[in-house]
C-alpha positions as CSV (number, residue, x, y, z in Angstrom):
1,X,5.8,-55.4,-42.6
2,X,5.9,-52.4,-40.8
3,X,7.6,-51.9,-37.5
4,X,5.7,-49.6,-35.7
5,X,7.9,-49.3,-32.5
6,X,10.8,-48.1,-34.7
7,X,8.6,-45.5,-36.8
8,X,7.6,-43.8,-33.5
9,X,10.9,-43.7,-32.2
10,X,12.1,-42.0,-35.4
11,X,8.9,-39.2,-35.2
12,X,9.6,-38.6,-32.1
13,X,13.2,-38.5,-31.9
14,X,13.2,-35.8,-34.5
15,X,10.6,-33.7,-32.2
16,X,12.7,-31.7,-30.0
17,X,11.2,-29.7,-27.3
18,X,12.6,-26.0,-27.8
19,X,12.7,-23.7,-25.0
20,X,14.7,-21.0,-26.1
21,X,14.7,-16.8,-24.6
22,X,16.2,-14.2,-26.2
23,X,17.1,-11.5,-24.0
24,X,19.4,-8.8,-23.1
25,X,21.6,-9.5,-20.2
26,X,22.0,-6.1,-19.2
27,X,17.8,-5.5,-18.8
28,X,16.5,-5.6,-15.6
29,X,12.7,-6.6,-17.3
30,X,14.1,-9.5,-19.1
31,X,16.1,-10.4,-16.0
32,X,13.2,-10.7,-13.3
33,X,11.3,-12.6,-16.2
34,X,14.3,-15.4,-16.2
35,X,13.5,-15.4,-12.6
36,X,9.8,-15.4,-12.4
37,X,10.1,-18.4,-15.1
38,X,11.7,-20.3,-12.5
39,X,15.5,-19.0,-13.5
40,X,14.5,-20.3,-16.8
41,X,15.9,-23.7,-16.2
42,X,15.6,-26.0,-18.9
43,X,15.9,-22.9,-21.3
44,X,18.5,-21.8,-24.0
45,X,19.2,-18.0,-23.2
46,X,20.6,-16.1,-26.3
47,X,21.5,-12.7,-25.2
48,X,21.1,-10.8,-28.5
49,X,24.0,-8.2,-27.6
50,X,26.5,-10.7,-27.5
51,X,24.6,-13.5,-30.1
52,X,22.8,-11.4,-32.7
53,X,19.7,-13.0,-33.9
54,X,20.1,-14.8,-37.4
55,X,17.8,-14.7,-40.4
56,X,16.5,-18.0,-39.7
57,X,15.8,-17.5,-36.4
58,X,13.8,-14.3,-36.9
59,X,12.0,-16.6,-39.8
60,X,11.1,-19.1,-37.6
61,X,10.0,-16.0,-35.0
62,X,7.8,-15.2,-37.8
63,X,6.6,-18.3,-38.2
64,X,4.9,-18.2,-34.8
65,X,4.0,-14.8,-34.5
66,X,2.4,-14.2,-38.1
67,X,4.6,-11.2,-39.1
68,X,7.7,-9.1,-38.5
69,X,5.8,-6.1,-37.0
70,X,4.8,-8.3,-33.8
71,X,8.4,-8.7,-33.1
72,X,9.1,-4.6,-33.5
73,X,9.4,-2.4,-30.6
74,X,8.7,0.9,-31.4
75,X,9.7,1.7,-28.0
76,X,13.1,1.5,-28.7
77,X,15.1,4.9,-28.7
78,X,16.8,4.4,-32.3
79,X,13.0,3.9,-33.7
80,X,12.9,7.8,-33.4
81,X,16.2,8.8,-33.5
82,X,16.6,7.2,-36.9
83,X,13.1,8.8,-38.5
84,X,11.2,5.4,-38.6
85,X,7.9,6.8,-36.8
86,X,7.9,9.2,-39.8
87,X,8.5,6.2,-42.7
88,X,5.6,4.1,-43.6
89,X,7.1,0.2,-43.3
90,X,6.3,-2.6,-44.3
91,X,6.8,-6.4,-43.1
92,X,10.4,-6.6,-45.1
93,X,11.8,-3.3,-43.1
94,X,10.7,-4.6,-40.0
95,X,12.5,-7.7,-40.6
96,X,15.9,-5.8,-41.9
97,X,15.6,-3.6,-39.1
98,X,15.8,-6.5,-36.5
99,X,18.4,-8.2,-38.0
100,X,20.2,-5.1,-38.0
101,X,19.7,-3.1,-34.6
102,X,18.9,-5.8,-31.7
103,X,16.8,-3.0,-29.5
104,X,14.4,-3.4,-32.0
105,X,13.3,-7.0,-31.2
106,X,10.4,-6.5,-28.6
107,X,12.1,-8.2,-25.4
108,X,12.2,-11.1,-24.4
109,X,10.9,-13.3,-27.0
110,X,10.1,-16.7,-25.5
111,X,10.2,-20.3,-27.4
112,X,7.9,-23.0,-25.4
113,X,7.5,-26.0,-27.8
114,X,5.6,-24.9,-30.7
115,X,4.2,-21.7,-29.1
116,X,5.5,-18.4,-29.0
117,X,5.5,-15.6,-26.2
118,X,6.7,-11.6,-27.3
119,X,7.2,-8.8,-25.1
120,X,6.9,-8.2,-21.4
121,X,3.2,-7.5,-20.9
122,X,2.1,-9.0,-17.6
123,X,-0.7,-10.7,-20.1
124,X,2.3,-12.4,-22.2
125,X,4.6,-13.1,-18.6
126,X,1.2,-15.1,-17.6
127,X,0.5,-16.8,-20.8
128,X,3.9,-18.5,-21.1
129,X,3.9,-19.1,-17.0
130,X,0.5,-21.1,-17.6
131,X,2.1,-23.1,-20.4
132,X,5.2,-24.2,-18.2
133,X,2.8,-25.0,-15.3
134,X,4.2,-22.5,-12.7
């Protein structure tokens, strides 16, 4: 006979809410984000300066956003400085090159549950706001 009660427990013990921001401490964007998600309590920060991101992070990134080049800021000043607005790239350089240079991970990237929020767009800010309820 099945024990219902103790098969839910184990599904939902092994469902962990993830609320995770990576950020640089040292940004003043990514800093009045923390704040305007209510000091991002209840959040894991990872400040990728200090924490670089790892492969399977960036994979699971991926995961959520549906490729590499959604995480890429071209904005950053090493995307020129190192020729890559002259290369033609493909999903696999984008990925080496985040793993590699943190400024090229479009800031912050924000975990909420299953759902993922990139960059610092006022659109973006307002999406993840909406899914914490503030």
């Amino acid at each position: 006979m099945i024990n219902y009660g103790v098969l839910y427990h184990i599904f939902t013990a092994k469902r962990t809410i993830v609320r995770k921001i990576f950020h640089l401490a040292n940004c003043n964007t990514c800093q009045r984000i923390i704040k305007e998600l209510n000091d991002a309590k209840g959040f894991d920060l990872q400040n990728i300066k200090e924490e670089k991101i790892s492969p399977s992070q960036i994979d699971k990134m991926h995961d959520l956003a549906g490729s590499y080049e959604a995480l890429f800021s071209r904005r950053a000043m090493k995307y020129r400085s190192m020729g890559l607005n002259e290369m033609d790239l493909n999903e696999q350089d984008y990925r080496k090159y985040i793993l590699d240079e943190y400024t090229f991970l479009k800031r912050p990237v924000i975990f909420i549950e299953d759902e993922i929020f990139i960059g610092n767009s006022k659109k973006v800010i307002a999406a993840a706001k909406e899914k914490l309820g503030l």
